[in-house]
C-alpha positions as a printed Julia matrix, in Angstrom:
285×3 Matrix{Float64}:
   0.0    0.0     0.0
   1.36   3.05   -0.93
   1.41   6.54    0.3
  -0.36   9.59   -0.76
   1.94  12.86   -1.02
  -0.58  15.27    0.02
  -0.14  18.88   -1.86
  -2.5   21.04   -0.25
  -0.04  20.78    2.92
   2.69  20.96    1.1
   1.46  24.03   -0.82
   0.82  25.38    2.75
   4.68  25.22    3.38
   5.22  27.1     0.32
   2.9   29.64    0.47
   4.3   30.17    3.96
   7.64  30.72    2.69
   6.23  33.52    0.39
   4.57  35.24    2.92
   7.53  35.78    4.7
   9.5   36.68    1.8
   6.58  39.29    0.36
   6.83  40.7     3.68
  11.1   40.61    4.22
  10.86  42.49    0.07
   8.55  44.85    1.62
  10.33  46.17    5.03
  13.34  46.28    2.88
  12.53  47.69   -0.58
   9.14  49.27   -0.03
   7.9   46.85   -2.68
   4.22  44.88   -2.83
   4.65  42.02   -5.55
   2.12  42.77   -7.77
  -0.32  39.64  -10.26
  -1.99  41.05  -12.86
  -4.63  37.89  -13.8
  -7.07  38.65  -16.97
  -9.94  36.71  -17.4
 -11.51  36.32  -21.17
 -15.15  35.49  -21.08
 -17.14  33.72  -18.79
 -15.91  30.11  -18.67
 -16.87  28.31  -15.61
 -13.86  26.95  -14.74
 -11.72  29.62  -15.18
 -13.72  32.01  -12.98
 -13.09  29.78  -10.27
  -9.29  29.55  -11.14
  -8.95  33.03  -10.99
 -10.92  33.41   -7.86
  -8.69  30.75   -6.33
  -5.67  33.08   -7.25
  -6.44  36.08   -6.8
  -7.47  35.02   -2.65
  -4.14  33.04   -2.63
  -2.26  36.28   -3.51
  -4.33  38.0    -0.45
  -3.58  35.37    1.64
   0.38  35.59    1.28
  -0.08  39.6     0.69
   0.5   39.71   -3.13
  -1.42  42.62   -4.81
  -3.98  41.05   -7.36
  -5.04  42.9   -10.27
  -8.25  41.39  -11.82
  -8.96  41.95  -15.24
 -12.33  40.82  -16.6
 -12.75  41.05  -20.58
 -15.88  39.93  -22.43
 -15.88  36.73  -24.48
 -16.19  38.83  -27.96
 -12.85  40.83  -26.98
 -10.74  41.46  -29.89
  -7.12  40.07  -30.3
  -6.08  43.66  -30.99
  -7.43  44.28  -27.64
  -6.27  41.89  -25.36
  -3.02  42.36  -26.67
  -3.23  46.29  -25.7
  -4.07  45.25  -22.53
  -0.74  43.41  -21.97
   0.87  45.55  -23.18
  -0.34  48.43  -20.88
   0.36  45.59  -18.07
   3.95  45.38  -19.2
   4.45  48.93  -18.41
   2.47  49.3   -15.09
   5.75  49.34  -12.09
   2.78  48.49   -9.97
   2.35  44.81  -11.66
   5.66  42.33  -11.59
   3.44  39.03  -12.83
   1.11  39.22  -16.22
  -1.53  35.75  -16.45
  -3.97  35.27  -19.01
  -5.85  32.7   -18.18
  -6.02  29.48  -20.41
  -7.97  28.77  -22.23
  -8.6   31.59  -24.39
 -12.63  31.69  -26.64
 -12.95  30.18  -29.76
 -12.65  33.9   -31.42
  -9.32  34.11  -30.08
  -8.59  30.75  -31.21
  -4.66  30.96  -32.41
  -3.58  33.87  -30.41
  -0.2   32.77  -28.6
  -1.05  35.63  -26.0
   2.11  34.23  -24.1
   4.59  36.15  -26.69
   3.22  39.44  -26.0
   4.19  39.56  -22.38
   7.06  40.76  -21.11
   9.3   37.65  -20.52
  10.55  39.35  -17.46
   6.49  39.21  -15.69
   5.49  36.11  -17.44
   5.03  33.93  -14.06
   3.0   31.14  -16.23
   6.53  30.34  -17.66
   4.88  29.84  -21.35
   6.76  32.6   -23.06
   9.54  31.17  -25.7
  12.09  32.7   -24.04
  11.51  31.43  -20.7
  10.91  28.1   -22.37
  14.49  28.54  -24.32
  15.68  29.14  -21.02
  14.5   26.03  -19.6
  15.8   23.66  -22.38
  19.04  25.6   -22.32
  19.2   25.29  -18.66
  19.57  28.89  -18.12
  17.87  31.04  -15.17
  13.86  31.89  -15.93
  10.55  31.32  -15.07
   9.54  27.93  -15.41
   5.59  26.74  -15.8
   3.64  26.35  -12.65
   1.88  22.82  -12.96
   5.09  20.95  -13.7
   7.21  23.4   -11.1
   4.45  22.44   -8.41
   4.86  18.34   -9.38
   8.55  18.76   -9.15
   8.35  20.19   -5.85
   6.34  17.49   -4.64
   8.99  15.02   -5.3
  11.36  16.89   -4.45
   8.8   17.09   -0.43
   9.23  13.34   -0.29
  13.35  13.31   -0.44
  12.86  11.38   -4.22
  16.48  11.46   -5.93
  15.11  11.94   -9.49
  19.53  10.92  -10.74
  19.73   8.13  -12.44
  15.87   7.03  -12.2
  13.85   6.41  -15.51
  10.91   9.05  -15.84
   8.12   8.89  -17.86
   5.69  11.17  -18.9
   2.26  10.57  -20.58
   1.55  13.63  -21.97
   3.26  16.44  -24.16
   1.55  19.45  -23.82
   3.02  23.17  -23.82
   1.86  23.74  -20.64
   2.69  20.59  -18.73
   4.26  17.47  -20.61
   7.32  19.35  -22.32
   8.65  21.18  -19.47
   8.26  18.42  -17.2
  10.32  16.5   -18.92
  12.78  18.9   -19.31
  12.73  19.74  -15.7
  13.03  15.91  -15.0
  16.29  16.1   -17.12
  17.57  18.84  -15.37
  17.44  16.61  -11.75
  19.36  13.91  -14.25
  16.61  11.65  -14.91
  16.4    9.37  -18.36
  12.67  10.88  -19.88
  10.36   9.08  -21.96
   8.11  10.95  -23.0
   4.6    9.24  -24.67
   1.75  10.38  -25.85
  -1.62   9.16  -28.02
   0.7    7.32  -31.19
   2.9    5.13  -28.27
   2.23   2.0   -28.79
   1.94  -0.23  -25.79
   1.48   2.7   -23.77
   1.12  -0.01  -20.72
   4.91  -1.33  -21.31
   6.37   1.96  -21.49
   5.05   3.33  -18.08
   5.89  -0.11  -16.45
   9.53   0.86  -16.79
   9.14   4.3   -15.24
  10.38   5.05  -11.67
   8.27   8.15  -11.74
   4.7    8.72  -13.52
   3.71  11.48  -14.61
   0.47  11.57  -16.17
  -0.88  14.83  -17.6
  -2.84  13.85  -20.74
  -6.52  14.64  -19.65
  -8.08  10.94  -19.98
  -9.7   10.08  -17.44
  -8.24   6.9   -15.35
  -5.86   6.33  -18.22
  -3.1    4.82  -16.26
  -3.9    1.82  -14.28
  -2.38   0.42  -11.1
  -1.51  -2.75  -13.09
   0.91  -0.73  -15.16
   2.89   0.68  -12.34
   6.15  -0.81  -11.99
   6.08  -1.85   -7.67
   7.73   1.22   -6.23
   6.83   3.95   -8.68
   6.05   7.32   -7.34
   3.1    8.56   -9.6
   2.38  12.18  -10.07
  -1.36  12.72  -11.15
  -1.65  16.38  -13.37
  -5.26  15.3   -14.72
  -8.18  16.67  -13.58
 -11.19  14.97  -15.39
 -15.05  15.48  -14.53
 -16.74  12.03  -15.04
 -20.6   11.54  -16.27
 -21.43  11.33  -12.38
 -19.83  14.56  -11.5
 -17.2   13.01   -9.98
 -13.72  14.53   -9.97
 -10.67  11.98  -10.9
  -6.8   12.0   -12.42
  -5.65  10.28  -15.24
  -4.76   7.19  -13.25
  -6.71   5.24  -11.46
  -5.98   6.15   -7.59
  -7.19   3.01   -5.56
  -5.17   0.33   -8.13
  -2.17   2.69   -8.17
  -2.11   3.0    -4.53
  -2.16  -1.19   -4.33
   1.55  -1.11   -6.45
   3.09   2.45   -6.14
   4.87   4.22   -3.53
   3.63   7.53   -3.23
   0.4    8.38   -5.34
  -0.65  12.57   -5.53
  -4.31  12.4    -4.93
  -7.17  14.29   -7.11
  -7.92  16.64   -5.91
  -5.31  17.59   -3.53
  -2.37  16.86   -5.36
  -0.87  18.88   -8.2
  -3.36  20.87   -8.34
  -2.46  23.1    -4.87
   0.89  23.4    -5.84
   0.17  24.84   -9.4
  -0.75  28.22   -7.54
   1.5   28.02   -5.0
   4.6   28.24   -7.28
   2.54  31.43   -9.47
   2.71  32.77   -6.07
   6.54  32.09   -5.95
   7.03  32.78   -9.65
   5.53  36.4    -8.87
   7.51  37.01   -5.67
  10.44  36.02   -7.54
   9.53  38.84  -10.15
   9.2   41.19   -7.39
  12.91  40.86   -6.43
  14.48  40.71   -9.63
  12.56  44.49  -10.39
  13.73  45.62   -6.66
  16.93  44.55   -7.61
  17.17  46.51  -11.27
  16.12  49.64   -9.56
């Protein structure tokens, strides 16, 4: 029976740390980190992510900056908007949340933000940056996972990773974060065959494809440590990962939990990205 790595308390620890440090930048510089979140039309989900965020930033005294843009909003627009965003002293983080409505379909927002206050880690330079191992922001989802390994003393050297999943967002730079901790990465995706044999031979799981229940316990090679991105609504409402928790608990080590795994530390480390933004401005003035 394995063990569940639980990421709301972990995110707790975090978000403690940035409290203190918002506060420490503060007494020292005079400075308030500042997240500037814009919302694009009225998607269900999203509202509630940006609610989430904007009371986390409260919480660890991060000035939020809400802005709420209809769903027929112009590209022309929304790109004004960052830009007037990248100029604003008062803002040191810029997210748009994801995703974006079907009129704005194609519109990489991400390369019209200032690399410097892009805390979602999706602009090409800060993804250059993290496949040429060089100092940047790097994307909150796989940031948060690698922080949760990193809360159960995992040695990620020499292990075999594997990661179902190669998304912008999440699959790609985990991977590349894996590699930077030494790892061996597989990645796979929806043309691997035998899907089954390749995550068998990984000593870490991570599974961020959006199936639901994809990955099943009887995959798992006995040991693994499986980190759980998905976040899938099933026809009874019910909210699960893309593996299936009670079969991968039976064979794996340490199993994050949906809810209450990734998903936590995704904000937490915006939280951290932004703080960190905060400094680096404090430090160029």
């Amino acid at each position: 029976m394995g063990s569940i790595i639980d990421g709301k308390a972990v995110s707790e620890k975090v978000r403690a740390e940035i409290k203190q440090g918002v506060s420490e930048l503060f007494a020292a510089k005079g400075l308030r980190p500042g997240l500037a979140v814009v919302l694009v039309g009225e998607d269900p989900a999203s509202q509630i992510y940006v609610r989430n965020k904007t009371k986390a930033c409260e919480d660890v005294g991060i000035a939020g900056f809400q802005h709420s843009l209809p769903a027929d909003t112009k590209a022309e627009d929304l790109i004004a908007l960052v830009r007037k965003l990248n100029e604003d002293p008062q803002v040191h983080g810029i997210l748009v949340q994801l995703p974006l409505p079907p009129a704005l379909k194609g519109l990489d927002i991400a390369t019209y933000i200032d690399p410097r206050k892009d805390v979602d880690g999706l602009h090409p330079l800060n993804i250059g940056n993290l496949v040429t191992g060089r100092e940047g922001f790097r994307s909150c989802t796989p940031f948060g996972a690698m922080k949760l390994l990193e809360s159960i003393g995992f040695e990620l050297q020499g292990k075999h990773a594997v990661v179902v999943g190669r998304s912008n967002i999440v699959g790609k730079p985990m991977g590349m974060m894996l590699l930077e901790k030494n790892a061996t990465v597989t990645y796979c995706h929806s043309r691997t065959p035998d899907l089954a044999a390749e995550v068998r031979r990984g000593d870490v799981v991570v599974a961020a494809v959006g199936v639901p229940e994809l990955v099943k316990g009887s995959w798992l090679k006995p040991g693994a440590v499986v980190i759980d991105v998905g976040i899938n609504r099933k026809a009874d409402k019910k909210i699960v990962g893309d593996v299936e928790f009670a079969s991968a608990l039976q064979q794996a080590a340490y199993v994050t939990p949906v809810p209450g795994g990734v998903g936590p530390m995704t904000i937490a480390m915006l939280l951290w990205n932004t703080l960190s933004a905060a400094r680096r401005f404090s430090e160029s003035r």
